[in-house]
BAVOKE-172774 format. One record per residue (C-alpha): residue number from 1; residue in three letters; z, x, y. Coordinates in Angstrom, 1 decimal, m for minus. Example, Ala and Ser with C-alpha at 12.3 -4.5 7.8 and 13.67 -1.06 7.14 Angstrom:
  num  residuo      pz      px      py
    1      Ala     7.8    12.3    m4.5
    2      Ser     7.1    13.7    m1.1
//
This chain:
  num  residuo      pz      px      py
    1      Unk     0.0     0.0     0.0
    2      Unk    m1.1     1.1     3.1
    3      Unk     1.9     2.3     5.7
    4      Unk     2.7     0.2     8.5
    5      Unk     4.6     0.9    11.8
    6      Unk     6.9    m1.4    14.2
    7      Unk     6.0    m2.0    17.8
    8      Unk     7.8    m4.6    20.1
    9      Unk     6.1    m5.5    22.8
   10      Unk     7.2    m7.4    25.9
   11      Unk     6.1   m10.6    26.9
   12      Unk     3.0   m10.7    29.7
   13      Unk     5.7   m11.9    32.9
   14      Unk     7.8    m8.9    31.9
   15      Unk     4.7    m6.4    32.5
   16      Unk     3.9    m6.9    28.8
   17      Unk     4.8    m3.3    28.0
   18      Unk     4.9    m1.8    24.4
   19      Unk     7.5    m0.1    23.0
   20      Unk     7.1     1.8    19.7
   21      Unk     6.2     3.3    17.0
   22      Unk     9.8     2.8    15.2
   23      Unk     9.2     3.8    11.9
   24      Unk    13.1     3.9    10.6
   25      Unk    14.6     1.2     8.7
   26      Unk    16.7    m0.3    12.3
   27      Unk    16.0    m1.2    15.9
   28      Unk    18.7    m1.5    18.3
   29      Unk    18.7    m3.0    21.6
   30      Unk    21.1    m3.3    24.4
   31      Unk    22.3    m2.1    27.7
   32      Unk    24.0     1.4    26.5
   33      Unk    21.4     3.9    26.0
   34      Unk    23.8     5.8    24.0
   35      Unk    23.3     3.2    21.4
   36      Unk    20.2     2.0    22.0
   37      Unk    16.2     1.9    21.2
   38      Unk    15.4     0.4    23.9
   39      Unk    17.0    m0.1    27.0
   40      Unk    17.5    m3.1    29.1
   41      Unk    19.3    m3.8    32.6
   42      Unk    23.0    m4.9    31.9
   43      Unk    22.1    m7.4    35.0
   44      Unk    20.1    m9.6    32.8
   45      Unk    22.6   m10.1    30.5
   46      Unk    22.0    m7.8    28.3
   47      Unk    25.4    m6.5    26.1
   48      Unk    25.6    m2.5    25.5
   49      Unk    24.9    m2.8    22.2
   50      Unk    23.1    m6.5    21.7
   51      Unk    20.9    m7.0    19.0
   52      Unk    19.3    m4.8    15.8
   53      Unk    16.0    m5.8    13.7
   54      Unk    16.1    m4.3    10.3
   55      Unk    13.0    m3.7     8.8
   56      Unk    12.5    m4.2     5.3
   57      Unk     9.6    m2.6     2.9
   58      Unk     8.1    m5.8     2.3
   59      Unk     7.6    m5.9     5.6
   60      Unk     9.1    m8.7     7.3
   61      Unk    12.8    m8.2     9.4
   62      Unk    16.0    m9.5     9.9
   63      Unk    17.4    m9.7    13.3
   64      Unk    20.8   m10.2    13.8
   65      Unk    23.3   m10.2    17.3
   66      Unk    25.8    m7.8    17.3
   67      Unk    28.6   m10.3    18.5
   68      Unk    29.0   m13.9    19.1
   69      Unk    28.6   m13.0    23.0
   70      Unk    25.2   m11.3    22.4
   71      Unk    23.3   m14.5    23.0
   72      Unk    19.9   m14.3    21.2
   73      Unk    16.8   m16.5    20.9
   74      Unk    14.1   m17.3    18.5
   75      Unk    10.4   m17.6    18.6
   76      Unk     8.4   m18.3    15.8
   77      Unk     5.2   m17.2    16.0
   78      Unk     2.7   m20.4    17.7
   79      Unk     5.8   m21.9    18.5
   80      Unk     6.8   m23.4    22.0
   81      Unk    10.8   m23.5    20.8
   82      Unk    13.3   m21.3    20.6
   83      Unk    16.3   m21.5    18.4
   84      Unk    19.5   m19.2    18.9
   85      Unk    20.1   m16.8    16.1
   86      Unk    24.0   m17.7    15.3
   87      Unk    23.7   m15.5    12.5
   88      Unk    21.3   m12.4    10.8
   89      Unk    18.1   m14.1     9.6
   90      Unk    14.6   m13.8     8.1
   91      Unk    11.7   m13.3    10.7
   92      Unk     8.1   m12.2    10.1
   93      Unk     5.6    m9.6    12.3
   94      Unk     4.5   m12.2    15.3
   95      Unk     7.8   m13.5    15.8
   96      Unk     9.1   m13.3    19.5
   97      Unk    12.8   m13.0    20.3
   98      Unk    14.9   m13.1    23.9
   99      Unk    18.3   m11.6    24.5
  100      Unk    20.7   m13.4    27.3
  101      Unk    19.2   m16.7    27.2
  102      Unk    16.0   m18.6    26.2
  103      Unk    14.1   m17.3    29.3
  104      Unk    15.3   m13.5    29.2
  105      Unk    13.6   m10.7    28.1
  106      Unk    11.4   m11.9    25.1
  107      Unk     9.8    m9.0    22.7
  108      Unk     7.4   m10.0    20.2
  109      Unk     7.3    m7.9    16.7
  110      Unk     4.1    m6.6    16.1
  111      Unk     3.1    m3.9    13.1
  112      Unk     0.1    m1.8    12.9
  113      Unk    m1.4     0.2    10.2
  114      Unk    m1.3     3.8     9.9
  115      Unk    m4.9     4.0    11.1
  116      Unk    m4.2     2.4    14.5
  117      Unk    m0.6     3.8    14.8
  118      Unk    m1.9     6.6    17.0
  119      Unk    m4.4     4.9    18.9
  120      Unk    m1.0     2.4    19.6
  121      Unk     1.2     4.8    20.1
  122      Unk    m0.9     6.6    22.9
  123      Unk    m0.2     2.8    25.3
  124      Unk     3.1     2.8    24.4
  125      Unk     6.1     3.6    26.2
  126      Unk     8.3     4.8    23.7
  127      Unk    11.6     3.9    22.4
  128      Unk    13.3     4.6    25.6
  129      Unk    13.1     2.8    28.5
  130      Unk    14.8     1.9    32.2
  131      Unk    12.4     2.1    35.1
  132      Unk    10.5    m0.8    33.9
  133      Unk    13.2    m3.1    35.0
  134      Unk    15.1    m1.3    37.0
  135      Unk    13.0     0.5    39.9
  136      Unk     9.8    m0.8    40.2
  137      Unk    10.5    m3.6    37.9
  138      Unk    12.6    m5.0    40.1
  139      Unk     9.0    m6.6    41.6
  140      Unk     8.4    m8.1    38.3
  141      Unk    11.8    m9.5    38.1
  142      Unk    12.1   m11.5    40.8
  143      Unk     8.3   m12.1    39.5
  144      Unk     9.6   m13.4    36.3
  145      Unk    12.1   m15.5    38.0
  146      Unk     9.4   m17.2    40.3
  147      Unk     7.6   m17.9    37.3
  148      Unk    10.1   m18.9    34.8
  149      Unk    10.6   m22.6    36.2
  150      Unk     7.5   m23.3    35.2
  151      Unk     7.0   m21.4    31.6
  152      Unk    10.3   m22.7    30.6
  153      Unk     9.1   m26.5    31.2
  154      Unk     7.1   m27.9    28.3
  155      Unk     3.7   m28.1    29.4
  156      Unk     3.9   m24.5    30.8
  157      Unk     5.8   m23.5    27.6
  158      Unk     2.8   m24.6    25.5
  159      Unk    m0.1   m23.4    27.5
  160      Unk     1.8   m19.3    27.9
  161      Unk     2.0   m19.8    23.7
  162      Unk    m1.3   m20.3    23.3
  163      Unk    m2.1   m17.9    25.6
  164      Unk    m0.3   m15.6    24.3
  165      Unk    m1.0   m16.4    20.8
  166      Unk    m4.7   m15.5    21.2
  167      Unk    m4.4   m13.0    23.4
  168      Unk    m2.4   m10.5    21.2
  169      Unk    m4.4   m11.7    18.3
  170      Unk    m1.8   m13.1    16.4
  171      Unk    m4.3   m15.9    15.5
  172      Unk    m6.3   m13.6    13.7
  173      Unk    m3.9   m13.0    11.0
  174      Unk    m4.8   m14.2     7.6
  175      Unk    m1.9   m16.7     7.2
  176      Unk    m3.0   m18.7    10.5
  177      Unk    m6.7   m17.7     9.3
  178      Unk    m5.9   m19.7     6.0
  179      Unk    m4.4   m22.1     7.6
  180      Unk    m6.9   m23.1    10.2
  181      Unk    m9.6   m23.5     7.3
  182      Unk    m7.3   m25.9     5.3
  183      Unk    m6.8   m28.0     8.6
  184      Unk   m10.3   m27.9     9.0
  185      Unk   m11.4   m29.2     5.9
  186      Unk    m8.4   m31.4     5.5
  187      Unk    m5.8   m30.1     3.5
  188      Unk    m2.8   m30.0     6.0
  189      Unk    m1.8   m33.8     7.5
  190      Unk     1.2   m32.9     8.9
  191      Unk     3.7   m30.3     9.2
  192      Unk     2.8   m27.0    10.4
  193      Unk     2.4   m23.1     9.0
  194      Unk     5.1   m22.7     7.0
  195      Unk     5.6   m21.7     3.4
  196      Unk     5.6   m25.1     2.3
  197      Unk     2.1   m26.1     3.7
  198      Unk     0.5   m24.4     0.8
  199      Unk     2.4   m26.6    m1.9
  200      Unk    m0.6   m29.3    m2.3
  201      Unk    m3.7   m28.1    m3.7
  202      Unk    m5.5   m28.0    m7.4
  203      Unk    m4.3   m24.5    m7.7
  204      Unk    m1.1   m26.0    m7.8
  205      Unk     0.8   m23.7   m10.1
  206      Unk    m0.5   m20.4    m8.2
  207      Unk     0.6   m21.5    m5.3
  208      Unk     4.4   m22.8    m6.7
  209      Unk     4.2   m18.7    m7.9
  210      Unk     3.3   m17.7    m3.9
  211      Unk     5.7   m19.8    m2.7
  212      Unk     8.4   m18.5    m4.7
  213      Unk     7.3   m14.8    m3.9
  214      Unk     7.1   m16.2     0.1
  215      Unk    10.5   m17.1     0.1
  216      Unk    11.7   m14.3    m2.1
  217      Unk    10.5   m11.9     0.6
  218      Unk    12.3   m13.8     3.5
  219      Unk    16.0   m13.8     1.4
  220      Unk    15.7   m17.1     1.5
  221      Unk    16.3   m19.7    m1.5
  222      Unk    14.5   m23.3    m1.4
  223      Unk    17.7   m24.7    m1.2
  224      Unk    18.9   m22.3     1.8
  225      Unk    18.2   m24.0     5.0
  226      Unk    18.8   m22.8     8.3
  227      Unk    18.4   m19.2     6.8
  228      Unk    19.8   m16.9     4.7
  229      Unk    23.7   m17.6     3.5
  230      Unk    26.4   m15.4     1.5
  231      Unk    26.6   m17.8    m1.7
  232      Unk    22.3   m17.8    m1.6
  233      Unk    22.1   m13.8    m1.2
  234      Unk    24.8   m13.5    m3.7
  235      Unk    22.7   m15.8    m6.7
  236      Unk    20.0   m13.1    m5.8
  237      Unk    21.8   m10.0    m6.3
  238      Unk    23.8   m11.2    m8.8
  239      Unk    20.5   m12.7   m10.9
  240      Unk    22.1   m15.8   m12.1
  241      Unk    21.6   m19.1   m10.3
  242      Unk    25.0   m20.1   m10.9
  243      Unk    26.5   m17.6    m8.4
  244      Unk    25.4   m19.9    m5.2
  245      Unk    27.3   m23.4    m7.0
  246      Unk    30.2   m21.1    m7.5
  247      Unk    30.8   m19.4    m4.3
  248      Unk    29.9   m22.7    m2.5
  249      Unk    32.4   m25.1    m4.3
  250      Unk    35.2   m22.6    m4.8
  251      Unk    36.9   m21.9    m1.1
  252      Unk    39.4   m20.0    m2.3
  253      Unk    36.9   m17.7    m4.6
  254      Unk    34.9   m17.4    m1.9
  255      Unk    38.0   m15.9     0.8
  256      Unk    38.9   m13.5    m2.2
  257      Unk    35.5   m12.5    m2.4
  258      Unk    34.6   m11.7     1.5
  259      Unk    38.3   m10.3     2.0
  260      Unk    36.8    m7.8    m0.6
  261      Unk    33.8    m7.5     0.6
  262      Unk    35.0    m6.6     4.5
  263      Unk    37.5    m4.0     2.2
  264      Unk    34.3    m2.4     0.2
  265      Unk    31.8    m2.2     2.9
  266      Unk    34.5    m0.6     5.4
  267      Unk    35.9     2.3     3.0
  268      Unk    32.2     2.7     1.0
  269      Unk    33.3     6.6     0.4
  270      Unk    36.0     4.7    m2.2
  271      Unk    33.1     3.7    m4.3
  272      Unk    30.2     5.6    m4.3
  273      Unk    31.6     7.4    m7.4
  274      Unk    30.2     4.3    m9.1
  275      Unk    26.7     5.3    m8.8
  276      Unk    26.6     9.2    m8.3
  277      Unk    29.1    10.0   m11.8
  278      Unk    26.7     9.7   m14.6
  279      Unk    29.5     9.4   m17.0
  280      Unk    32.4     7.7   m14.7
  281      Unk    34.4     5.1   m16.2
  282      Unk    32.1     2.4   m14.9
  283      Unk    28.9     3.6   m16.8
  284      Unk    30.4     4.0   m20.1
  285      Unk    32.4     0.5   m19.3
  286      Unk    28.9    m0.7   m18.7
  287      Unk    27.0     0.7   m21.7
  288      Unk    30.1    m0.6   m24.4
  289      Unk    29.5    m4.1   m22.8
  290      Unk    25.8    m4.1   m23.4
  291      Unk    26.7    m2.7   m27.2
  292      Unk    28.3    m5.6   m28.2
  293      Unk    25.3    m7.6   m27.5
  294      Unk    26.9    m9.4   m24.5
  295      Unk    24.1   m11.1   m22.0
  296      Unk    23.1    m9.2   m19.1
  297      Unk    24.2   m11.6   m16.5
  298      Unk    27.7   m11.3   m17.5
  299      Unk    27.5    m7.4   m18.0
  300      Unk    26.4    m7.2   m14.7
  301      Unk    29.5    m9.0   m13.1
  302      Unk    32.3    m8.0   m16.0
  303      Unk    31.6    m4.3   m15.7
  304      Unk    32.6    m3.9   m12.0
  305      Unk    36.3    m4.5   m13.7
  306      Unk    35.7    m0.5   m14.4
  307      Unk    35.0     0.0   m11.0
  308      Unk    38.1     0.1    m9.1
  309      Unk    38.3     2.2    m5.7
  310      Unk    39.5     5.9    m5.7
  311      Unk    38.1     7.5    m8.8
  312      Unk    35.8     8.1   m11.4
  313      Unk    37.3     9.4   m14.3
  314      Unk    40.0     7.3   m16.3
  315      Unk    43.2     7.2   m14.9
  316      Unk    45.8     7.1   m18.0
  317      Unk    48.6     5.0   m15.6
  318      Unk    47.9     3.1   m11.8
  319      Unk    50.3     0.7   m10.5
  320      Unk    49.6    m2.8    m9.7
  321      Unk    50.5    m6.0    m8.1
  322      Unk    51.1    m8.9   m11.2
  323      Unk    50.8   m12.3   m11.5
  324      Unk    54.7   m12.6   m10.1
  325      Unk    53.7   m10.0    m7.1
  326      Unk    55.7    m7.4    m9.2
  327      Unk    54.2    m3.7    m9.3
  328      Unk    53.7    m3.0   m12.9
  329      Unk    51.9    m0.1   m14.8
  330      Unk    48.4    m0.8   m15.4
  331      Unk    47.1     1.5   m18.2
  332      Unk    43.3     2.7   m19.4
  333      Unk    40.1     2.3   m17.0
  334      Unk    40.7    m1.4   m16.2
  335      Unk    44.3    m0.5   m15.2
  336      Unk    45.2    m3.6   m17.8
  337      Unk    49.0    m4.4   m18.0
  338      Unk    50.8    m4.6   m20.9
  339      Unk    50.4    m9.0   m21.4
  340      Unk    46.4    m8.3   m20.8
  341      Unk    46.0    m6.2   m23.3
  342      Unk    48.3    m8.5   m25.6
  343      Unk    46.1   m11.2   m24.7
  344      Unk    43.3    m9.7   m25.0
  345      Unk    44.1    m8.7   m28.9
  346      Unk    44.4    m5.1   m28.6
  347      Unk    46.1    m4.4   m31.9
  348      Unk    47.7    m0.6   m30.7
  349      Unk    49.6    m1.3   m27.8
  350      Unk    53.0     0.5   m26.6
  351      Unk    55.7    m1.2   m24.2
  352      Unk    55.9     0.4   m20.6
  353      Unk    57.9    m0.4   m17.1
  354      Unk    57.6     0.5   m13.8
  355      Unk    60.8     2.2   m13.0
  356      Unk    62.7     4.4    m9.9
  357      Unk    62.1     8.1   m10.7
  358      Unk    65.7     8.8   m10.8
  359      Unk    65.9     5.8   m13.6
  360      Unk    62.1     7.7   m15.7
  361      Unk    64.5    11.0   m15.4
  362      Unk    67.7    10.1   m16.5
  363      Unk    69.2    10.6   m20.1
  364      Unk    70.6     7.7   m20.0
  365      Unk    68.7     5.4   m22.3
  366      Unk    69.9     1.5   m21.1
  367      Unk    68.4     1.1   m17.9
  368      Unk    65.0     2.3   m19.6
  369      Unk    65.7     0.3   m22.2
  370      Unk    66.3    m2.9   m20.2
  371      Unk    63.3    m2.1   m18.6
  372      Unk    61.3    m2.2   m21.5
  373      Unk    62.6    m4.9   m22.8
  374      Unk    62.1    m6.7   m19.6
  375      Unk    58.1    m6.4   m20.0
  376      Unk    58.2    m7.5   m23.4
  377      Unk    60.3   m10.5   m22.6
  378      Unk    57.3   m12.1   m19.8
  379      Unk    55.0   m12.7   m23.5
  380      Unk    58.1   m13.4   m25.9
  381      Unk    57.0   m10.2   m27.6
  382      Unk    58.7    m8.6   m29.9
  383      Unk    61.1    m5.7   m28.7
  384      Unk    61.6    m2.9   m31.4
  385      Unk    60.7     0.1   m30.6
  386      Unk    62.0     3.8   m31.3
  387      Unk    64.2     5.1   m28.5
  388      Unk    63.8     8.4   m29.2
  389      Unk    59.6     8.0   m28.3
  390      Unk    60.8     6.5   m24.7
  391      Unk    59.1     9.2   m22.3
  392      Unk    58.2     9.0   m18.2
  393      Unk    54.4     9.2   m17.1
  394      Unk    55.3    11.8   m14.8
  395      Unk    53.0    10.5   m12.2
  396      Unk    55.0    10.0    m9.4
  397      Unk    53.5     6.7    m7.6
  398      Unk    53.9     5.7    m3.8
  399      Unk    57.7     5.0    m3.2
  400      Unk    58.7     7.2    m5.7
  401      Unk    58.3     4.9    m8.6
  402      Unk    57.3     5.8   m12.2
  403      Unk    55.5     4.7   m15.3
  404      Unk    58.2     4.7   m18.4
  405      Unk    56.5     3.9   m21.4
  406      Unk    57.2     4.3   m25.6
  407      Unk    55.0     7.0   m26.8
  408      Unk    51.6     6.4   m29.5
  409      Unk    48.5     5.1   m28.9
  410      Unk    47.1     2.2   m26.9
  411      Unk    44.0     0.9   m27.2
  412      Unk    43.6    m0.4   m23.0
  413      Unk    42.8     3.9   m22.7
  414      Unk    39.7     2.5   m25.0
  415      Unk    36.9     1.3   m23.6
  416      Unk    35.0     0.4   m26.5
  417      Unk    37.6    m1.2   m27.8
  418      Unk    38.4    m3.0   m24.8
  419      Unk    34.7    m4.1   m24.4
  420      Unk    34.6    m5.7   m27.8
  421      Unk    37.8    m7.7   m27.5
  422      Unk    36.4    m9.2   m24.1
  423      Unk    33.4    m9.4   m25.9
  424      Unk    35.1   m11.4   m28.7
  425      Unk    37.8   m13.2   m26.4
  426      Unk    35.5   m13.7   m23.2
  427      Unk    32.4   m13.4   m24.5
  428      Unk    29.2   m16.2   m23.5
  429      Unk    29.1   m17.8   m27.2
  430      Unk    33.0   m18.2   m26.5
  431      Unk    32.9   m22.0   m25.4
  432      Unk    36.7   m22.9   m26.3
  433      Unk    38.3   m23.1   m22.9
  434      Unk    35.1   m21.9   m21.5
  435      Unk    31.9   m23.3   m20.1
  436      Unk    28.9   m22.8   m22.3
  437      Unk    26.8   m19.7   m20.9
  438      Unk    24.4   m20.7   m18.0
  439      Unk    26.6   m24.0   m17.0
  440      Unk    28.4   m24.1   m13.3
  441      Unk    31.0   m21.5   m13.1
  442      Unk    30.6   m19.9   m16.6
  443      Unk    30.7   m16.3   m15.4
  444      Unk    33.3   m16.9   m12.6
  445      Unk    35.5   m18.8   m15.4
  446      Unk    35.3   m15.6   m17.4
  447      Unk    36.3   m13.2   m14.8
  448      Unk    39.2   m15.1   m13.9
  449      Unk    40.5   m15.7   m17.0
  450      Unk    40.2   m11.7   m17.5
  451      Unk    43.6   m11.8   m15.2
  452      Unk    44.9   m14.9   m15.9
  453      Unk    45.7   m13.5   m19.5
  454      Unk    48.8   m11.6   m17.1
  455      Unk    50.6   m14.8   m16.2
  456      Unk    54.2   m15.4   m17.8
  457      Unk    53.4   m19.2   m18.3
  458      Unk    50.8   m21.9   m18.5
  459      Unk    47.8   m19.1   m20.1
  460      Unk    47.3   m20.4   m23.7
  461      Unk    47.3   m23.6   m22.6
  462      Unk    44.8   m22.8   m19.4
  463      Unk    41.2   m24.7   m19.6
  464      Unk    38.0   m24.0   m17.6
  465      Unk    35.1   m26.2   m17.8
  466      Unk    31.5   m26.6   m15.9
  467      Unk    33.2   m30.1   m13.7
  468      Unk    35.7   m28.0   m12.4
  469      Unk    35.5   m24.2   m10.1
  470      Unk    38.5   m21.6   m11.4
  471      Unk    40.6   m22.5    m8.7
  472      Unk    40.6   m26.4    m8.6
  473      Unk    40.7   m25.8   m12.6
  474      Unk    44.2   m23.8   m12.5
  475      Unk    45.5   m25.9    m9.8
  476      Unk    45.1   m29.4   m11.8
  477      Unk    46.5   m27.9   m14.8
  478      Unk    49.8   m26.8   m12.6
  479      Unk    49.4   m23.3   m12.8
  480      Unk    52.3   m21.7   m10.5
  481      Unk    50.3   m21.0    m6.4
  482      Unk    51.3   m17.2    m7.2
  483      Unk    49.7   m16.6   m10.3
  484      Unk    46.7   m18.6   m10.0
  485      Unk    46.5   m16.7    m6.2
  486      Unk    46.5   m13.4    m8.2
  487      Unk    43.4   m14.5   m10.8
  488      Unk    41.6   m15.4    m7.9
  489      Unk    41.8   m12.8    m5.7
  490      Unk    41.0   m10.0    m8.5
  491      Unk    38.0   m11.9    m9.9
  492      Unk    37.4   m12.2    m6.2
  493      Unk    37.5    m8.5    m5.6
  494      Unk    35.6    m8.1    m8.6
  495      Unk    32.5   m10.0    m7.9
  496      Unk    32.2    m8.7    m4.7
  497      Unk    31.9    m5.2    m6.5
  498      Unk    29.0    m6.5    m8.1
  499      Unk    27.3    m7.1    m4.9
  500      Unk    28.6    m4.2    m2.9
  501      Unk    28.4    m1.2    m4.9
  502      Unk    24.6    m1.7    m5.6
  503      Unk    23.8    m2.6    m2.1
  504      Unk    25.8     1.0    m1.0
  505      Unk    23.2     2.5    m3.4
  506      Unk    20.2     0.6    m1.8
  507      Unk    21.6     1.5     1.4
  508      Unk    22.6     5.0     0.7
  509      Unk    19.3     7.4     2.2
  510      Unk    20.6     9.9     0.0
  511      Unk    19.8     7.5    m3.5
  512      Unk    15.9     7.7    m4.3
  513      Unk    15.9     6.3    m7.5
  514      Unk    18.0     4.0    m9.1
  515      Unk    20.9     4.9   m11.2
  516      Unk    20.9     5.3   m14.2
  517      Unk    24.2     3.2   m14.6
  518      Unk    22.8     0.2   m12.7
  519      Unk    21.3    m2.8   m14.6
  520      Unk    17.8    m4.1   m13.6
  521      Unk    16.4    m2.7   m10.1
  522      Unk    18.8    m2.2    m7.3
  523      Unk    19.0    m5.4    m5.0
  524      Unk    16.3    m5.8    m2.6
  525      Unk    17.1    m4.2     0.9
  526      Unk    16.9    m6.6     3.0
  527      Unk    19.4    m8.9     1.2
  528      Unk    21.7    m6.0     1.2
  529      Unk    21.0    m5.6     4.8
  530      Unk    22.0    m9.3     5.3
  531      Unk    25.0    m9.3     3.4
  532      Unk    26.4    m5.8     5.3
  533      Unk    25.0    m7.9     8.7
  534      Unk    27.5   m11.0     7.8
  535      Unk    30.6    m8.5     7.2
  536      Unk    30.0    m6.0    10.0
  537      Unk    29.1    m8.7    12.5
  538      Unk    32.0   m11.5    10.6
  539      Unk    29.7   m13.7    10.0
  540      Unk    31.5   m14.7     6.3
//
């Protein structure tokens, strides 16, 4: 495919000035030049940092306002309306935008081929600018101004379109081409250019395929209206159509999940381990998933439990926050406490406890006994164990706390054992509690359940189905607010894994290829673009 360059060019009662080639992957404008492309007058309104188009390789762009205050309009292209962009979304080469209000400075997005990119380049002004609005723009200004009573009225908004629509050629391109020969022979009744319009003919099934591909390259599902939304791009990256029911019916999944996803997206250096360490926890977590013949969908959402921030290599002991907001000793790769790995049907397991140092040191046995016991008692376990195999971690956790534990081995330090009993006790032919593989929730259901197996009370008796999302689920079944908090915010925290961690690698310049431990292709850019827009600009 032949290379294409940017160019924005102002509208003809700004001086119609082009600006450009911009060749990099963002645009920014705004009043700072510091932090800015191009460079507009604060006096009209214009923030220091106020808008940024990303460009994506399919070549259309998502523009998005820095902050609420960064007022910014819409133009489709051939359109004498503007709509204000409340939010990053999909726009195509011949679009026209305006920052302040509907009558400030308007661009239009224009690209050019490599073969005219010089010739362009030579009329252009460059990334930078100031003078043309400042000195002798001034002129034009109070030009525009004079003028912009009557181009802001209807009549005079429709004639400057047209104008301006055959003027920069935009009706030569081969959608509005297409477009004017189906109107002329009759094909179109009613409802303008838009991806839709082609949905009618004898061709009908090639046509449902461009559609689809139409709408795939704008991030936008044919149930998203308005735009591109978290719960839509998330069904995308995620590959299963189920993501967008979930994420829209379940508030309280959905907090958990953007909480996470602010967390992830602000401290990225925490996880890029995931995708440079060939042979991190998180690939081999992956890869003993996909052994025991578990479907892809789910892989690609359970595995992220491996993923956890900090490190790449398996930790033996972490601490961690339970279902009673205790901190307890998490053990193995998925940091899994003592009643998940019960649960779970790990047949090796050994009793630990989260104790003071001075209590892991001490020879004195009852208080690490009691302990012990203590942990055992949350499952009704049994309690015998060998005292004389009672030993401390020696991994001295923040506030001076320790892991005490009985010696021998335990399978959560396992992964392939721990990916065949979630395989066998989570897996999709698992329907027993459950919903059936590819019904509402199913994947979410299964995630959740992953740490509901830590609550004291109400788990064996716990019951997901499709007519229900995990959180309404646990709270008509009287699960305690605590515990069923705790399921939902790590299934929350792991979903938004998923999504993050592969969008840092599509976003990372320094990832050419994708990684070996990733499933499928890495998400498309400008979805991951999107979903970085929402957090950084809180837009979840």
């Amino acid at each position: 495919m032949a290379r294409t360059y940017t160019f924005l060019q102002l509208s003809q009662e700004f001086g119609g000035t082009r600006f450009g080639p911009f060749d990099g992957v963002e645009i920014r404008l705004g009043s700072d030049p510091g932090r800015s492309d191009i460079t507009l007058p604060e006096g009209l309104g214009v923030a220091p940092e106020h808008v940024k188009i990303l460009i994506q390789t399919d070549g259309s762009f998502i523009i998005a306002p820095v902050d609420r205050a960064a007022a910014v309009f819409h133009w489709r292209a051939g359109s004498n309306r503007s709509r204000q962009v409340a939010a990053p979304m999909a726009v195509q080469a011949g679009d026209g935008f305006s920052l302040g209000t509907a009558e400030g400075p308007r661009f239009f997005i224009q690209t050019v081929a490599e073969k005219q990119a010089k010739e362009a380049a030579a009329e252009s002004e460059g990334p930078k600018f100031g003078r043309n609005l400042n000195s002798g723009g001034i002129f034009n200004e109070i030009k525009r101004r004079g003028i912009g009573s009557v181009l802001t009225s209807s009549g005079g908004r429709l004639v400057y379109n047209w104008w301006t629509f055959a003027k920069t050629g935009q009706m030569f391109a081969p959608t509005y081409v297409v477009a004017f020969m189906l109107l002329a022979s009759g094909w179109v009744f009613a409802g303008g250019a838009s991806c839709t319009a082609f949905n009618f003919n004898s061709t009908k099934g090639k046509t449902a395929v461009q559609l689809t591909n139409c709408r795939d390259q704008l991030g936008i599902g044919s149930s998203d209206e308005g735009g591109p939304t978290v719960p839509g791009l998330t069904r995308k990256i995620l590959v299963d159509r189920e993501w967008q029911t979930t994420i829209q019916a379940d508030k309280d999944l959905y907090k958990a999940y953007a909480d996470a996803l602010r967390v992830i997206f602000a401290e990225p250096s925490r996880y890029q381990w995931a995708y440079t360490q060939k042979g991190g926890t998180f690939a081999r977590y992956r890869e003993a998933l996909e052994a025991t013949g578990m479907p892809p969908d789910l892989v690609r959402v359970m595995a992220y439990s491996a993923a956890m921030p900090g490190f790449g290599q398996a930790r033996d002991w972490s601490l961690v926050e339970d279902s009673e907001d205790e901190e307890v000793c998490g053990r193995g790769p998925l940091a899994l406490t003592y009643a998940q790995g019960r649960r779970l049907g790990l047949s090796n397991l050994q009793l630990d406890a989260m104790v003071e140092r001075a209590v892991a040191q001490s020879n004195d046995l009852a208080p690490q006994k009691e302990a012990l016991v203590s942990t055992a008692s949350r499952i009704d376990d049994p309690t015998q164990f060998d005292e004389d195999l009672v030993k401390s971690a020696g991994a001295v956790f923040q506030g001076g706390v320790e892991c005490l534990y009985v010696d021998g081995e335990d399978d959560r330090t396992n992964i392939n054992l721990i990916a065949q009993r979630v395989q066998a006790e989570l897996g999709a032919s698992i329907s027993r509690g459950l919903p059936r593989e590819g019904e509402a929730h199913w994947i979410a259901a299964r995630v959740t359940r992953l740490y509901a197996m830590d609550f004291r009370r109400g788990y064996d008796e716990l019951d997901f189905d499709a007519r229900q999302e995990p959180s309404t689920a646990m709270k008509t079944q009287s699960i305690k607010a605590g515990r069923a908090a705790y399921a939902i915010k790590a299934a929350g925290e792991v979903i938004a894994r998923a999504v993050a961690i592969p969008c840092l690698a599509t976003l990372d310049k320094e990832v050419s290829a994708k990684p070996p431990q990733f499933m499928g292709e890495l998400p498309n850019l400008g979805h991951c673009a999107i979903v970085r827009a929402f957090v950084e600009y809180d837009r979840l």
